[in-house]
N, C-alpha and C positions, 0 to 999 in steps of 0.2 A: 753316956755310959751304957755299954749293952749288956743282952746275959750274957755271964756265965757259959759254958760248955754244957756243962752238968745242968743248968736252971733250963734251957732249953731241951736236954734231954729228958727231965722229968715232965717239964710240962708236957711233951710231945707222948709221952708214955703214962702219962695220967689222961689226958683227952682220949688216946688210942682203947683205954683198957676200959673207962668207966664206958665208954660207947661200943662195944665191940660188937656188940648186936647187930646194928645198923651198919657199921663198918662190914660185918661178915655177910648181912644181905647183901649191900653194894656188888661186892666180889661173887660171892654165888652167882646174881644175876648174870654177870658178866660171865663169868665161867659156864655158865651153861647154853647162855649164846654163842658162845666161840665155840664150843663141842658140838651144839646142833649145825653151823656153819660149818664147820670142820667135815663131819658126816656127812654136809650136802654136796659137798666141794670132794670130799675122799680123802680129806688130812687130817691127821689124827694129832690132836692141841694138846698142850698143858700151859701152866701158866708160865713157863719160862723158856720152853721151846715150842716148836711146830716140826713135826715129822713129817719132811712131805713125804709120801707115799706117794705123789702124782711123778715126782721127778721122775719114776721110771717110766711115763709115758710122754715124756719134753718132747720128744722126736716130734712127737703126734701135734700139728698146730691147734687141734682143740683142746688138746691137753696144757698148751702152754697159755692159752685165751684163759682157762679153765683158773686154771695156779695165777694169773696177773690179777684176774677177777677175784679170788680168793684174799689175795696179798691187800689189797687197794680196801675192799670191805673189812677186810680186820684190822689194817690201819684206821681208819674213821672210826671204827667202834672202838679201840682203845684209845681215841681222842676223848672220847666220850666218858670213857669209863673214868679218865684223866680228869674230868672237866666235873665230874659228879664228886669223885674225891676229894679233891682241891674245893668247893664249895659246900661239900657235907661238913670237912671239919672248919670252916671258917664259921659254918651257922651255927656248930658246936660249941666253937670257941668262944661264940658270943653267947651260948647258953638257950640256944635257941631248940626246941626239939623238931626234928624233922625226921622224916621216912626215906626208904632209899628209893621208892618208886616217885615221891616226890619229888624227890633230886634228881632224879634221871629225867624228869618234864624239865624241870628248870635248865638241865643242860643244855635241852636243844636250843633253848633261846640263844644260848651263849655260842654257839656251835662254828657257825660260819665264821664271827669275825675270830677264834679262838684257831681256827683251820689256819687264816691266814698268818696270825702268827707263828703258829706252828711251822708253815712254808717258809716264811720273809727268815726265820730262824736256819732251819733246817737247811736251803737253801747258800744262805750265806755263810756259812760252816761248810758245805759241801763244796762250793768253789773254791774257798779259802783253802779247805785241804788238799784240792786236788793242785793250785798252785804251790802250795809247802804245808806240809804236815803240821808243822808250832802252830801257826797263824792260825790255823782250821781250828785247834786244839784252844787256842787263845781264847775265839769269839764263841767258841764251845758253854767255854765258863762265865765269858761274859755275860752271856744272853740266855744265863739258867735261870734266870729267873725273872724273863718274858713272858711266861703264862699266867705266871703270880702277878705283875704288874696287870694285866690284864681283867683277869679273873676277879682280883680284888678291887683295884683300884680302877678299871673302867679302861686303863691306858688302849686304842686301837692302834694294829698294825706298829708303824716305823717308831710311833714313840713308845711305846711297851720296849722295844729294844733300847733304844736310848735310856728309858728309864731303870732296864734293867744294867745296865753297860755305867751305869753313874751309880748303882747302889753297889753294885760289886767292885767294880775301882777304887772306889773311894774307902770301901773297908777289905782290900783283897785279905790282908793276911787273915785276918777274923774267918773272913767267909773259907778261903782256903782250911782254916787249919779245924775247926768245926766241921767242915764236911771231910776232914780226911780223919778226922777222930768219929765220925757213924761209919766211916769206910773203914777203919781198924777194928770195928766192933763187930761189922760188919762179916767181915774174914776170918773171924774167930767161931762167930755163930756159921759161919758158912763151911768152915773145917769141923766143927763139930757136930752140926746136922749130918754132914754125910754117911756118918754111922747109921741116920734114922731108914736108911734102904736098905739096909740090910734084916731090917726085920719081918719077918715072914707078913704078907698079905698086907698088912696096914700098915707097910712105912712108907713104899712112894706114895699112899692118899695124905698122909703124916708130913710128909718132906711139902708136899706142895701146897699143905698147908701153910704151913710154915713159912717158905718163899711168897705166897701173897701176904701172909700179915706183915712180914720185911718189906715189904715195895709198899704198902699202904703207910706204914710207919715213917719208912723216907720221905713220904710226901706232907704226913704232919712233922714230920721235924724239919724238912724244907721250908713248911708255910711258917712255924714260928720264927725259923731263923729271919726269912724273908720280912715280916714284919719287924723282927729285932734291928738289922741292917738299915729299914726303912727307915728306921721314929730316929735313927742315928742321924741319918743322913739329911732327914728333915730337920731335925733340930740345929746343924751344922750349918 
């Protein structure tokens, strides 16, 4: 028997809220690495876009060296950032107290074999889509939850997909409709933040606020769900 909707959303909203400290360092850190690379590189970041400014110098081959090198370094650092969040609230969840500059050492251990899956994922999703759109889309959802096998459970490379491709199969509808019910909540707080730019001086710093506690939040309601699915499937 798994949770609930609602039991997975409070606990996800109770771990997020009683830690937000340490959750809000994580993210700082990371935001201010992306803005001092942003500045070195001439692209101006936020947490939910990048403005290239360089595009108007693409002609230029060092401008496009410049922007590829940009692209590839802030990929690996949000692997990173990925890899500290998913491990922060798992040491939460066990009750454990930790730091975010703690966790950001601990990530690099994890770094490289967490890359490859990231690839072996990404990867096989990108061929699938380029041969038909569904199938791409298919192994999209199947292999959402290849970092968490990993992450958690040790799984390397090919079998972190397998094991993530047998938890989600095996409970699609759960998993589906749980993540389309934080994607309804989603849409609601994302229609109703958009008001928060309209207010004089403090509402884009306000808005993207906002937009990193959402993306931090998804990933503790990804990880309990991910363990809810799991003890199913194991038990099964």
């Amino acid at each position: 028997m798994t949770d609930s909707y609602m039991s997975i959303f409070k606990k996800s909203f109770d771990l997020f809220s009683k830690n937000i400290k340490t959750f809000a360092v994580v993210v700082a850190i990371f935001f201010l690495v992306m803005v001092v690379l942003g500045v070195l590189f001439g692209v101006a970041f936020s947490m939910t876009q990048i403005d290239m400014t360089m595009l108007a110098q693409s002609v230029n081959p060092l401008g496009l060296v410049g922007l590829f090198v940009f692209i590839v370094i802030a990929f690996l650092l949000t692997l990173v950032y990925s890899i500290t969040i998913i491990k922060t609230a798992d040491a939460l969840a066990h009750g454990q107290k930790v730091g975010a500059i703690e966790m950001y050492k601990e990530a690099k251990d994890s770094f490289k074999p967490f890359c490859i899956v990231s690839l072996l994922v990404f990867s096989k999703v990108i061929l699938w889509s380029l041969l038909f759109i569904i199938p791409g889309i298919i192994f999209g959802v199947l292999y959402g939850f290849a970092q968490f096998c990993f992450l958690i459970d040790g799984k390397k490379g090919k079998e972190a997909l397998v094991a993530s491709k047998m938890i989600i199969k095996t409970n699609l509808k759960e998993f589906s409709l749980k993540m389309l019910g934080l994607l309804g909540v989603y849409v609601l707080i994302g229609m109703a933040s958009g008001f928060l730019a309209m207010i004089p001086y403090a509402g884009n710093i306000i808005l993207e606020v906002v937009k990193a506690a959402l993306g931090v939040y998804a990933i503790i309601f990804s990880y309990y769900l991910y363990q809810d699915l799991k003890g199913k499937t194991v038990s099964e």
